[in-house]
C-alpha positions as a Markdown table, in Angstrom:
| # | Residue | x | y | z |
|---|---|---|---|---|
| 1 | Unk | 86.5 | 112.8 | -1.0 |
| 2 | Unk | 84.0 | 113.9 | -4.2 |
| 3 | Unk | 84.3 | 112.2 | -7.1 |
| 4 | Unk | 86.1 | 115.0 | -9.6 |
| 5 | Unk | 86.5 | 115.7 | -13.2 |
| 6 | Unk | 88.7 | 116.9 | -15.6 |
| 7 | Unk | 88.4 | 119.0 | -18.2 |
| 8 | Unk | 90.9 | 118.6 | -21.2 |
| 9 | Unk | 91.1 | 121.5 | -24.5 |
| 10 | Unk | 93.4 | 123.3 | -26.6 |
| 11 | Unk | 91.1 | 126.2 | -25.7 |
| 12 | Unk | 91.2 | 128.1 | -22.7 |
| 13 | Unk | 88.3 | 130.2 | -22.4 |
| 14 | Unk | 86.0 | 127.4 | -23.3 |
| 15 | Unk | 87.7 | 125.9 | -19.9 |
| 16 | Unk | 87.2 | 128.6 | -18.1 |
| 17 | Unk | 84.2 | 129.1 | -19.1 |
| 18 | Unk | 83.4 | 125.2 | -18.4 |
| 19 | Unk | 84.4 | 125.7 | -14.7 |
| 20 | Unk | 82.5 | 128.8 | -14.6 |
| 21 | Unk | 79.2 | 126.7 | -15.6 |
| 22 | Unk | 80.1 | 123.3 | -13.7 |
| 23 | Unk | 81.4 | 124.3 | -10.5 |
| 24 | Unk | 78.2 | 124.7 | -8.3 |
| 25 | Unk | 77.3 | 120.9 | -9.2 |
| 26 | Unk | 81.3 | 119.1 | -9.6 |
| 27 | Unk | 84.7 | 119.1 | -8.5 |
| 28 | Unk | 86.1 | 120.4 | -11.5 |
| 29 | Unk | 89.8 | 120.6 | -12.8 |
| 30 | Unk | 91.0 | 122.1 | -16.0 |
| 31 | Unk | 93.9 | 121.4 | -18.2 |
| 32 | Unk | 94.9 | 122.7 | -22.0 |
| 33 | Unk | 96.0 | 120.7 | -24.3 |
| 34 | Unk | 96.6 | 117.1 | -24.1 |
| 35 | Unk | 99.9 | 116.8 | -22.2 |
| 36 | Unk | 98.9 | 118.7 | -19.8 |
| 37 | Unk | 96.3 | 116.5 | -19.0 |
| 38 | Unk | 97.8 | 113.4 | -19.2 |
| 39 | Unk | 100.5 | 115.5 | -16.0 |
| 40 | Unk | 96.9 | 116.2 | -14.7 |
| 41 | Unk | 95.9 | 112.8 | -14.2 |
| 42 | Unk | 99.3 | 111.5 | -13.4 |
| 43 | Unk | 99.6 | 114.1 | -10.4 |
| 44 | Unk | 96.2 | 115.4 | -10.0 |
| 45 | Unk | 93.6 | 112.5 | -10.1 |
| 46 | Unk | 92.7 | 109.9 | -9.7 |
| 47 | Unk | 89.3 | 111.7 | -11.9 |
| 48 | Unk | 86.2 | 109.7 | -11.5 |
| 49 | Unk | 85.4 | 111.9 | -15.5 |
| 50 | Unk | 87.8 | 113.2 | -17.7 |
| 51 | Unk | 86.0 | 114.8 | -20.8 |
| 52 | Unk | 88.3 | 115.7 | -23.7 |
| 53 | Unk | 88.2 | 117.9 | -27.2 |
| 54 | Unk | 89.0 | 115.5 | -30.3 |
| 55 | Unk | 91.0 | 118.1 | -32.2 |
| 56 | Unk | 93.9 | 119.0 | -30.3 |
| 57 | Unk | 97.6 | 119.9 | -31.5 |
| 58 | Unk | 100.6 | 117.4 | -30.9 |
| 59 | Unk | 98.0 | 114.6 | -29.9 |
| 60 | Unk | 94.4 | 114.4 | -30.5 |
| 61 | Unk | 91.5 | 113.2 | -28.4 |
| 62 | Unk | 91.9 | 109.5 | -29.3 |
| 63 | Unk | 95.5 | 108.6 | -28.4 |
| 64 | Unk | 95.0 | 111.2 | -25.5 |
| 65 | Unk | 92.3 | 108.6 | -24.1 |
| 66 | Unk | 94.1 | 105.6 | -25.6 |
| 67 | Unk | 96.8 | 106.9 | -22.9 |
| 68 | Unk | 94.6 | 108.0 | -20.1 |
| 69 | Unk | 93.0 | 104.2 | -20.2 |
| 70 | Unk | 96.8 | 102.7 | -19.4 |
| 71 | Unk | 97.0 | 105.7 | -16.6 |
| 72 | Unk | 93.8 | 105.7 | -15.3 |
| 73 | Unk | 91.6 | 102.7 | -16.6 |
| 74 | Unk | 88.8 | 103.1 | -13.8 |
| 75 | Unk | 88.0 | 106.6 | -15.3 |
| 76 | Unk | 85.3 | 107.2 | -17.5 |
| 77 | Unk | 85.8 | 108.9 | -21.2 |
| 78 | Unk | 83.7 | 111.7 | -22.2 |
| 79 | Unk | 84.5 | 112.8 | -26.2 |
| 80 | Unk | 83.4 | 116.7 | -26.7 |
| 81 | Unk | 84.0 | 118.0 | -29.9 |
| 82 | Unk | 83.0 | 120.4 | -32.7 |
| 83 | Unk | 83.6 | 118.2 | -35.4 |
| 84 | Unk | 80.8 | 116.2 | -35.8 |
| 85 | Unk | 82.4 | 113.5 | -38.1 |
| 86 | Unk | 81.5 | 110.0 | -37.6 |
| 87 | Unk | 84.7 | 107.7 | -38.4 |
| 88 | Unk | 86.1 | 110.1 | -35.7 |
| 89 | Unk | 83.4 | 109.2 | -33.8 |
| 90 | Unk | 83.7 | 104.9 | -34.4 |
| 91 | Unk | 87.5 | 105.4 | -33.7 |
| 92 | Unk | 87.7 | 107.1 | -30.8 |
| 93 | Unk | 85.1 | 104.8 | -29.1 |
| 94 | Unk | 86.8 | 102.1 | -30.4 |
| 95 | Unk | 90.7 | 102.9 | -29.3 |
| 96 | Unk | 89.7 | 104.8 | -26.2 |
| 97 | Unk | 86.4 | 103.2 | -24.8 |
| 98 | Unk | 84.7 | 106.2 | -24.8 |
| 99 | Unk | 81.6 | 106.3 | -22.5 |
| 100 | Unk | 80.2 | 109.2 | -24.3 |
| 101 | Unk | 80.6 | 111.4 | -27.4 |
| 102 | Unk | 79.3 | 114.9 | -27.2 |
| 103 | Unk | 79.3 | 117.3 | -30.2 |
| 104 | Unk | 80.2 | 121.3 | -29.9 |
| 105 | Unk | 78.3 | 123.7 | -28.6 |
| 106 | Unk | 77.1 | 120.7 | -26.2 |
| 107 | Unk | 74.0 | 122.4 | -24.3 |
| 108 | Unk | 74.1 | 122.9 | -20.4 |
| 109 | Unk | 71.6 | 120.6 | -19.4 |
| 110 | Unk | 73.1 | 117.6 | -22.2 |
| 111 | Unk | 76.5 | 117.9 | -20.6 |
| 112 | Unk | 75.4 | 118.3 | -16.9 |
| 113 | Unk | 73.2 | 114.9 | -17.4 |
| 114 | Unk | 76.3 | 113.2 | -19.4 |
| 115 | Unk | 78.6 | 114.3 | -16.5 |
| 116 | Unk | 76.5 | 112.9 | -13.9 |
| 117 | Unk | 76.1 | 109.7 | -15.8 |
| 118 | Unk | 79.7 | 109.6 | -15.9 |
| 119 | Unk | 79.6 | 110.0 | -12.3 |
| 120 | Unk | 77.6 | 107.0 | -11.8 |
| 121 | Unk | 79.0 | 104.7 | -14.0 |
| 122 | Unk | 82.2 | 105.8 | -12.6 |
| 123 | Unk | 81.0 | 104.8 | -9.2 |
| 124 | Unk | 79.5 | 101.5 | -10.7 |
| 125 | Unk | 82.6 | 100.3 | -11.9 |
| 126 | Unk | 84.2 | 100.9 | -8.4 |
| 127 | Unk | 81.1 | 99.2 | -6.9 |
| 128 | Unk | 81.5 | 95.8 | -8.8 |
| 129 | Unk | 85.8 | 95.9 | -9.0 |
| 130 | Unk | 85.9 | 95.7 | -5.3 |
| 131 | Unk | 82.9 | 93.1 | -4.8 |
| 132 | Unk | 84.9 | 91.1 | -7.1 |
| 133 | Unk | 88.1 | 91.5 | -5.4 |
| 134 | Unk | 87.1 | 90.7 | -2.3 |
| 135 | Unk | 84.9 | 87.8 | -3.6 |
| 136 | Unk | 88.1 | 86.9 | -5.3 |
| 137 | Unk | 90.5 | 87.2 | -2.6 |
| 138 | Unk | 87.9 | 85.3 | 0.3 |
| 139 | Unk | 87.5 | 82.4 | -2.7 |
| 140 | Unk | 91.0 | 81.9 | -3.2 |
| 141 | Unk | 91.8 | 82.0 | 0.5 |
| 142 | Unk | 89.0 | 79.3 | 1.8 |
| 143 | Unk | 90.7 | 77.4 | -1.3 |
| 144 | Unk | 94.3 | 77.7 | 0.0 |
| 145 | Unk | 92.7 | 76.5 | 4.2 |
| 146 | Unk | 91.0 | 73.8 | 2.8 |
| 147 | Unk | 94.4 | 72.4 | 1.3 |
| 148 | Unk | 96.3 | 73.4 | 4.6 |
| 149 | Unk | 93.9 | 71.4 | 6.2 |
| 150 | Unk | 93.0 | 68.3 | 3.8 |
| 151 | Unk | 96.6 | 67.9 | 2.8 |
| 152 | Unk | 99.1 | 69.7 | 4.7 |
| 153 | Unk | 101.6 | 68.3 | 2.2 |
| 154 | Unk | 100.3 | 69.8 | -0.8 |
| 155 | Unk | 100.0 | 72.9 | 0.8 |
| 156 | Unk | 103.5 | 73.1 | 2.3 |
| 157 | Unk | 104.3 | 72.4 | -1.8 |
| 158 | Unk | 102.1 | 75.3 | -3.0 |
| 159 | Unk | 103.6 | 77.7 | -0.4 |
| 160 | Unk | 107.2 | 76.5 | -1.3 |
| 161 | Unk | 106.4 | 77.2 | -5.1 |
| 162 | Unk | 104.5 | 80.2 | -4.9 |
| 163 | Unk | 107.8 | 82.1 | -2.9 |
| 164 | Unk | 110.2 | 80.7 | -6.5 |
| 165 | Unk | 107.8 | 81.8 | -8.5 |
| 166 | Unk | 107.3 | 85.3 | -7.1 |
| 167 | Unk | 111.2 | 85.4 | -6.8 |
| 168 | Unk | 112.0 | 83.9 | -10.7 |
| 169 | Unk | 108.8 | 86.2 | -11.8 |
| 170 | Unk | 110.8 | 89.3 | -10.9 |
| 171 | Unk | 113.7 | 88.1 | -12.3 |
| 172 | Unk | 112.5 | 87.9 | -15.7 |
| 173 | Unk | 110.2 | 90.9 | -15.2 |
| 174 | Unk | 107.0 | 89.5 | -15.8 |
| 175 | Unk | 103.6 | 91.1 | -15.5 |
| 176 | Unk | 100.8 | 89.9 | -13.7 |
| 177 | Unk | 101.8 | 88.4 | -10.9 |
| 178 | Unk | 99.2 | 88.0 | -9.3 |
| 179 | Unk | 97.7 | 85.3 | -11.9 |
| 180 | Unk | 101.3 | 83.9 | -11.3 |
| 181 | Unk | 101.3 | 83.9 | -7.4 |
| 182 | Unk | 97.2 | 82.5 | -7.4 |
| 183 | Unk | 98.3 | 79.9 | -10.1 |
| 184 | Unk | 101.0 | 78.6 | -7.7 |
| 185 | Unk | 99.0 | 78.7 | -4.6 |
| 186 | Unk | 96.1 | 76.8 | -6.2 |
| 187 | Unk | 98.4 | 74.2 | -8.2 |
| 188 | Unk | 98.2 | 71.5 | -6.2 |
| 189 | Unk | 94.2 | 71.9 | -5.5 |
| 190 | Unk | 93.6 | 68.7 | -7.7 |
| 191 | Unk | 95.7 | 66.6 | -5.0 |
| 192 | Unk | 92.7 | 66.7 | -2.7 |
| 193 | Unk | 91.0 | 63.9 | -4.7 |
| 194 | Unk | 94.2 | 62.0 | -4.7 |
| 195 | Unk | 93.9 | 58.7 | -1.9 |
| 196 | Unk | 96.6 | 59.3 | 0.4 |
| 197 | Unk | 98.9 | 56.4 | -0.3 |
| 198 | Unk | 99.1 | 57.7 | -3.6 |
| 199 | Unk | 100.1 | 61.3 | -2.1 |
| 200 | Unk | 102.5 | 59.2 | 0.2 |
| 201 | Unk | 104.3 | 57.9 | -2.8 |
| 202 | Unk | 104.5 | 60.8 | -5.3 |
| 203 | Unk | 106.1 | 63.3 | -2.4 |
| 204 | Unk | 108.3 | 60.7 | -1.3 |
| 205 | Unk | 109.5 | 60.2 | -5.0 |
| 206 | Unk | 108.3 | 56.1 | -5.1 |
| 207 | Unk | 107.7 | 54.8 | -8.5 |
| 208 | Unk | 103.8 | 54.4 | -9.1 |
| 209 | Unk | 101.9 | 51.9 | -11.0 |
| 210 | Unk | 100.4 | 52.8 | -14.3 |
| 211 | Unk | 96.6 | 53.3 | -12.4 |
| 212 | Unk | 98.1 | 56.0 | -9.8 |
| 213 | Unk | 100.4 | 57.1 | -12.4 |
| 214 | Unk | 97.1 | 58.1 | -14.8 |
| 215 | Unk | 95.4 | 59.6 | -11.3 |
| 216 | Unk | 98.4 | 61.6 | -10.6 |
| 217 | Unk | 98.1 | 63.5 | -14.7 |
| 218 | Unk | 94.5 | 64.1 | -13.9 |
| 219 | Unk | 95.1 | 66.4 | -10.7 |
| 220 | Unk | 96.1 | 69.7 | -13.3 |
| 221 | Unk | 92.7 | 69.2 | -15.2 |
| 222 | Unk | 90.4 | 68.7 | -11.7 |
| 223 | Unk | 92.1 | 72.3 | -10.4 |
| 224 | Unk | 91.4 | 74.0 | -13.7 |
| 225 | Unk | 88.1 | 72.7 | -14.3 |
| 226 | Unk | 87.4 | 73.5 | -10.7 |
| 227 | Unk | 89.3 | 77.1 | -11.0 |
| 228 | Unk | 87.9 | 77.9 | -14.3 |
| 229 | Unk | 84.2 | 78.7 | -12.8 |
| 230 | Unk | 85.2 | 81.5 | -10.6 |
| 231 | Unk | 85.6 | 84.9 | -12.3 |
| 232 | Unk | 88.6 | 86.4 | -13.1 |
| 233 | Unk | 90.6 | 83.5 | -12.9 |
| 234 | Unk | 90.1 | 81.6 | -16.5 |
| 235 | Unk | 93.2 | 82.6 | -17.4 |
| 236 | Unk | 95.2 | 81.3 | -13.9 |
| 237 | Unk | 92.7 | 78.2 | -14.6 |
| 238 | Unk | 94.5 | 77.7 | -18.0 |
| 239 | Unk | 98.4 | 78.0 | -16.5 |
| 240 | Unk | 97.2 | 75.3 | -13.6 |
| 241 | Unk | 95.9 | 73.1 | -16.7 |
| 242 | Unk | 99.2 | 72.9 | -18.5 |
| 243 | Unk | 101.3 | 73.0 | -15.6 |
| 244 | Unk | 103.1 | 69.5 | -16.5 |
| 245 | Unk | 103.4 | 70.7 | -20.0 |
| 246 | Unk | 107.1 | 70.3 | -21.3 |
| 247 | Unk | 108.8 | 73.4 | -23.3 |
| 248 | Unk | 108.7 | 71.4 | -26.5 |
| 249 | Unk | 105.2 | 70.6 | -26.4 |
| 250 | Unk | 105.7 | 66.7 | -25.0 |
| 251 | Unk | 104.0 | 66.1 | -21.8 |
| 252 | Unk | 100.0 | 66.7 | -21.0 |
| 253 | Unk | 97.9 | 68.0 | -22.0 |
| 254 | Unk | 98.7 | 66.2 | -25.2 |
| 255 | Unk | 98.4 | 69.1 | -27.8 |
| 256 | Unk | 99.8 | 71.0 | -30.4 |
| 257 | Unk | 101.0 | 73.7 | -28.1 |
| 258 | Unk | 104.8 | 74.2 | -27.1 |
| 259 | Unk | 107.4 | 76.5 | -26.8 |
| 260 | Unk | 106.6 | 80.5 | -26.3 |
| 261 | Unk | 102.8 | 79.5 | -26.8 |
| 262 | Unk | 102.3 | 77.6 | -23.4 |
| 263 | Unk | 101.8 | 79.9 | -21.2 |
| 264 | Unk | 104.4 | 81.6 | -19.5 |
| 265 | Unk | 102.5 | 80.5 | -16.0 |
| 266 | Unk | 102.6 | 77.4 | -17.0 |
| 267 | Unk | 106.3 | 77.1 | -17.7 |
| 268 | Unk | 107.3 | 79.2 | -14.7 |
| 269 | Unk | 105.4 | 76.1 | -12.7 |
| 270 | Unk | 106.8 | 73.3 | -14.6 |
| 271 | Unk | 110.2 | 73.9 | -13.9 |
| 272 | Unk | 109.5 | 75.4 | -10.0 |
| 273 | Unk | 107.3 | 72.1 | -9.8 |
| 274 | Unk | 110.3 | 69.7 | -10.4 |
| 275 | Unk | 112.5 | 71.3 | -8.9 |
| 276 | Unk | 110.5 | 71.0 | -5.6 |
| 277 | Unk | 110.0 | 67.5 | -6.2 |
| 278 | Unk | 113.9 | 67.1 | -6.4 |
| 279 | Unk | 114.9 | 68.8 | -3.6 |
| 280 | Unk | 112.3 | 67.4 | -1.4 |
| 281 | Unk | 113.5 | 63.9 | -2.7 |
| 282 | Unk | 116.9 | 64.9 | -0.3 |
| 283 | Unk | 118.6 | 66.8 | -3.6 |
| 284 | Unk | 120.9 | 69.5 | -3.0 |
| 285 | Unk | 120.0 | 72.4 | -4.9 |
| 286 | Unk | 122.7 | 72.4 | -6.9 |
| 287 | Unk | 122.0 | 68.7 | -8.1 |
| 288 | Unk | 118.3 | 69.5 | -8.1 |
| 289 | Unk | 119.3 | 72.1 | -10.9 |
| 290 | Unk | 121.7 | 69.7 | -12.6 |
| 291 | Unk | 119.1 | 66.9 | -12.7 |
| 292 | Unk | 117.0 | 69.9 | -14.7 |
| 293 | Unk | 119.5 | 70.5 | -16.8 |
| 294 | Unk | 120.1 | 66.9 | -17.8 |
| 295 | Unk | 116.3 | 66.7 | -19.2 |
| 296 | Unk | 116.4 | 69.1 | -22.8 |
| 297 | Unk | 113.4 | 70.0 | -24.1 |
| 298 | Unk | 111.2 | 70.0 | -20.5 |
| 299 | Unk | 112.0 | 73.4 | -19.3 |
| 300 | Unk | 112.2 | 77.1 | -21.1 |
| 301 | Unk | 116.2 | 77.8 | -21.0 |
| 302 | Unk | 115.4 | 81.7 | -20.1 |
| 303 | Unk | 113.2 | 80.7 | -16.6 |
| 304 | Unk | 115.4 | 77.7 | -15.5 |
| 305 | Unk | 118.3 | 80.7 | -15.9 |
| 306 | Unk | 116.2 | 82.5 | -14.0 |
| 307 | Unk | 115.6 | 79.9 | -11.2 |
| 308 | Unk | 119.6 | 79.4 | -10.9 |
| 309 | Unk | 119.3 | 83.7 | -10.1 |
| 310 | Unk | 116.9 | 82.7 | -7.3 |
| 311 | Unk | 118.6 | 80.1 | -6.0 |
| 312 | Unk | 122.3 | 82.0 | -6.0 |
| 313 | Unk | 120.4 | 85.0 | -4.2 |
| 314 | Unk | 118.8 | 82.6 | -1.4 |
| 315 | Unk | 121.9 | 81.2 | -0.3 |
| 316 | Unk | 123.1 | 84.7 | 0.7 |
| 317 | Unk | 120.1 | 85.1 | 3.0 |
| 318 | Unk | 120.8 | 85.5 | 6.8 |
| 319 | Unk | 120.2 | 82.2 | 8.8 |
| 320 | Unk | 118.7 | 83.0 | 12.3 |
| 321 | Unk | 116.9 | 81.4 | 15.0 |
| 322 | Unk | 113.5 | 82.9 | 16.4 |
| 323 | Unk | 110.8 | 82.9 | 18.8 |
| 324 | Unk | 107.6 | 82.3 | 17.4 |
| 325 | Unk | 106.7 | 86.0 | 18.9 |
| 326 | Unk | 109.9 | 87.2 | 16.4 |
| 327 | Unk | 108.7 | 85.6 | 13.6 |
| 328 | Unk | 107.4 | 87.9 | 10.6 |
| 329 | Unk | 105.9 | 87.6 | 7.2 |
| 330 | Unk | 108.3 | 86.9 | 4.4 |
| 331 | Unk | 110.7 | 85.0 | 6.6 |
| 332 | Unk | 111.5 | 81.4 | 5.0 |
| 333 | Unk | 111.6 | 78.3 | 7.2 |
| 334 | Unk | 114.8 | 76.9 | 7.5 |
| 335 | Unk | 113.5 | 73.4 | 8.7 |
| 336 | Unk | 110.6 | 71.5 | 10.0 |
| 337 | Unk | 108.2 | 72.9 | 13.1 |
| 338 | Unk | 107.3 | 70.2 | 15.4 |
| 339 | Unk | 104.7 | 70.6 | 18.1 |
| 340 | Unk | 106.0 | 69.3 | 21.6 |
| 341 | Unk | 104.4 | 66.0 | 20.9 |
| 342 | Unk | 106.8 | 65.6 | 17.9 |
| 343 | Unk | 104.0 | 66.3 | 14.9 |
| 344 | Unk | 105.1 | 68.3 | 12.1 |
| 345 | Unk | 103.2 | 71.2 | 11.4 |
| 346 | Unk | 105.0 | 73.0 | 9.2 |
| 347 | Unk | 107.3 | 71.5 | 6.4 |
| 348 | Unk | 110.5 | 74.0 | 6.0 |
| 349 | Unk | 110.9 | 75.8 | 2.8 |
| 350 | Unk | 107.6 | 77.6 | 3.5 |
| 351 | Unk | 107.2 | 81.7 | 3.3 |
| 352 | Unk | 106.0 | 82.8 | 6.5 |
| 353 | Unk | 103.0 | 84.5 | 5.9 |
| 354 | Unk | 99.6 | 85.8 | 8.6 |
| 355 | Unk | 97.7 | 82.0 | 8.1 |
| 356 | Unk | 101.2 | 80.5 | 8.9 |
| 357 | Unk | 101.8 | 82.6 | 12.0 |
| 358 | Unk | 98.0 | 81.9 | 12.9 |
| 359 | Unk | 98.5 | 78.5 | 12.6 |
| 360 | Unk | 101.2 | 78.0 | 15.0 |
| 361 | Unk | 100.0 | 80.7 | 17.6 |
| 362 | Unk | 97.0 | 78.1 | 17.6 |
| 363 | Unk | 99.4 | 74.8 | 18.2 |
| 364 | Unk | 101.7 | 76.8 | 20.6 |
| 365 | Unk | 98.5 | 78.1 | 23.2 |
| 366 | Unk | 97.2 | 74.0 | 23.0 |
| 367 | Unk | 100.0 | 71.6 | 22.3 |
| 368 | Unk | 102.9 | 73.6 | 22.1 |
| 369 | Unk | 105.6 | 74.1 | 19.4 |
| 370 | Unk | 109.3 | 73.5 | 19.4 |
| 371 | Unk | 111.5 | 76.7 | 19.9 |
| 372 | Unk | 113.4 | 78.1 | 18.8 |
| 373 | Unk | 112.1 | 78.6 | 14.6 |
| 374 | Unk | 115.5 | 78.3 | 12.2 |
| 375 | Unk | 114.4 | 80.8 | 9.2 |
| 376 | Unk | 116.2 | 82.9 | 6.3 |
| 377 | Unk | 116.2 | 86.3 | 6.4 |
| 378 | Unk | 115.2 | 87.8 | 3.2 |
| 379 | Unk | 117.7 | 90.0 | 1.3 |
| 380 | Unk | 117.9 | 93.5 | 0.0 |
| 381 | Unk | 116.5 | 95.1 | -3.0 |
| 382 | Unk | 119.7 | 96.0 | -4.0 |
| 383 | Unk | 121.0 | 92.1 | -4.3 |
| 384 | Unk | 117.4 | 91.5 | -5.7 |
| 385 | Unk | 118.5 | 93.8 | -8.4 |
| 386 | Unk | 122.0 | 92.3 | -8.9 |
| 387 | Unk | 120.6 | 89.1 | -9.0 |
| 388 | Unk | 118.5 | 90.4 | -11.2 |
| 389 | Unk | 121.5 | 91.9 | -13.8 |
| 390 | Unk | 123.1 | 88.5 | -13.2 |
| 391 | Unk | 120.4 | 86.7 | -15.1 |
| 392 | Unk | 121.1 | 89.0 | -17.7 |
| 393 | Unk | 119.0 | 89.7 | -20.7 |
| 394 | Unk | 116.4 | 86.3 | -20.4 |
| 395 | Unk | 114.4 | 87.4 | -23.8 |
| 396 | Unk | 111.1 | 85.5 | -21.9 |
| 397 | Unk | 108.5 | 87.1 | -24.0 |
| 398 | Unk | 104.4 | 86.3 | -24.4 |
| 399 | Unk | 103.0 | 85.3 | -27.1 |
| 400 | Unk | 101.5 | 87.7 | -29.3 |
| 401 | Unk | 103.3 | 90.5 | -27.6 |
| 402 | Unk | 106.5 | 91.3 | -29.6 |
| 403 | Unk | 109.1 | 93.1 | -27.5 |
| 404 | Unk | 107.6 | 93.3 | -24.3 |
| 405 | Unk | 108.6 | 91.2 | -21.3 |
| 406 | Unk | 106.9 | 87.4 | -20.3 |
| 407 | Unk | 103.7 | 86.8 | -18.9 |
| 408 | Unk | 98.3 | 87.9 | -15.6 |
| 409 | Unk | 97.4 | 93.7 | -13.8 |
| 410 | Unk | 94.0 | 92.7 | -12.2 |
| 411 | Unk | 96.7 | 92.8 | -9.7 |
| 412 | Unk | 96.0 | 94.2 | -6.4 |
């Protein structure tokens, strides 16, 4: 499909005469006045070039692109005007990232060139978003393998967290959660340089000695450290880093932070994190969550709310037993897969998902696997969204951002 463009004025014969002119060379759509072509973009796009007038009634050219950048960010911005006044000029480019800015009467050949510039730059920005996601996406997934395979453990941890994350994440509404999800997944990446008695003792709940215990607060700075190279992911490198950080700033790393200025990553993991290790320690959830609650100050009241949502949702899922050829993404392990030889593969509490599946279609054509699977059935949007109203108003809020809800869109 061509690559089109949208024209945007409070004048009508300058559009159709701008269609006139344009149409042998673009794709060209028109609309007059500003909310029409914010309906244009909405319904009509997505526009590779969206040129507007600055002057228009109800809503000039700046907040018109300041709202087409939150529609439509991948679009580029071309400012055409008759008034030629430069603070207009410095403000729109500044509050709309404008690409260009044009003056009236713009001549043919200056707009055709700007347009196809547009064009191209559009079709850079495309070019290097989806080289980056996919670089993003392959990184993150030979990451998440190499933990399967170094230390299933840790890995059975991450995809255990990663599921109450996602599930306390829409609870509270926050945005980003991709950074949230990757954050999770890649928590337990320091673990690799751990020795493996010390990994014996620490998931096993054994007390360590002061030596393992100083290993065991190094594993958040390795993953960040390690994370924080890779672009696009400075900012799940710096939720990883203060993972073990406690609500009221105690904990590591030592600093001044606490409160609403750790990140909200980073307090989603803390209390998902100890909560895994309390369970897994042969808790019940319901004393795993009491155990949390006996420790004020570690955990931010509004997620640990949230967590008790989760938790009160998952025990109304379905309980079934499965082949491994019924077994689908999004299904939770309900206990343990052992091969036929008796090795644990898979530890339960684990979100089905493909490298799961691919894992144990790989065991079951050499070794074998023990059938049936026992797995939870997820639930309904509509007890999501109870669940949801049952947490009620949580108030989680970023830092910096007054009234909107807790925080990573890069999202896919």
């Amino acid at each position: 499909m061509s690559a089109k463009i949208l024209f945007v004025d409070d004048d009508a014969h300058l559009l159709a005469a701008m269609q006139r002119q344009l149409r042998r060379f673009f794709e060209v759509d028109a609309a007059l006045g500003p909310h029409q072509g914010l309906e244009a973009v909405s319904s009509g796009g997505p526009y590779a070039v969206i040129v507007s007038d600055l002057r228009m009634p109800g809503m000039d050219g700046i907040r018109f692109f300041a709202r087409v950048k939150e529609l439509s960010p991948d679009s580029v911005r071309i400012m055409l005007t008759g008034n030629a006044d430069l603070t207009a000029a410095i403000e729109a480019v500044n509050e709309g990232h404008i690409f260009r800015f044009l003056t009236k009467p713009c001549p043919p050949e200056v707009l055709t060139k700007a347009l196809e510039m547009g064009l191209n730059q559009h079709r850079l920005v495309l070019a290097e978003r989806e080289l980056l996601e996919k670089t993003l996406s392959g990184g993150i997934q030979v990451l998440t393998q190499i933990l399967s395979l170094i230390n299933p453990e840790a890995f059975g941890r991450a995809s255990r967290i990663t599921r109450y994350v996602r599930e306390v994440a829409f609870v509270v509404k926050a945005p980003h959660l991709w950074q949230l999800e990757t954050a999770a997944m890649l928590s337990q990446i320091g673990f690799i340089l751990l020795p493996p008695e010390v990994l014996t003792k620490i998931y096993r709940c054994r007390p360590l000695s002061a030596e393992e215990n100083q290993l065991l607060q190094m594993h958040p700075f390795v993953a960040a450290d390690l994370l924080k190279r890779i672009p696009r992911l400075e900012e799940v490198s710096e939720i990883i880093a203060y993972q073990e950080k406690r609500f009221d700033g105690s904990g590591i790393p030592q600093d001044a932070r606490k409160g609403p200025d750790i990140p909200l990553g980073s307090r989603l993991l803390k209390v998902v994190l100890d909560f895994d290790i309390l369970e897994t320690a042969g808790l019940s959830r319901t004393q795993a969550v009491q155990k949390l609650k006996q420790r004020p100050g570690w955990y931010d009241p509004a997620l640990l709310t949230a967590l008790e949502a989760v938790l009160w949702i998952e025990s109304r899922y379905d309980l079934k037993r499965v082949t491994l050829r019924e077994l689908t993404d999004s299904m939770i392990l309900d206990d343990d897969v052992f091969t036929k030889d008796n090795t644990m593969l898979i530890a339960k509490g684990q979100e089905v998902n493909p490298l799961i599946r691919k894992r144990l279609h790989t065991f079951a054509e050499t070794v074998g696997i023990k059938e049936p699977l026992r797995v939870l059935v997820p639930i309904t949007g509509r007890q999501r969204a109870a669940a949801q109203e049952s947490a009620g108003r949580l108030g989680v809020q970023e830092k910096n951002e007054p009234g909107a809800a807790a925080d990573p869109s890069a999202g896919k």
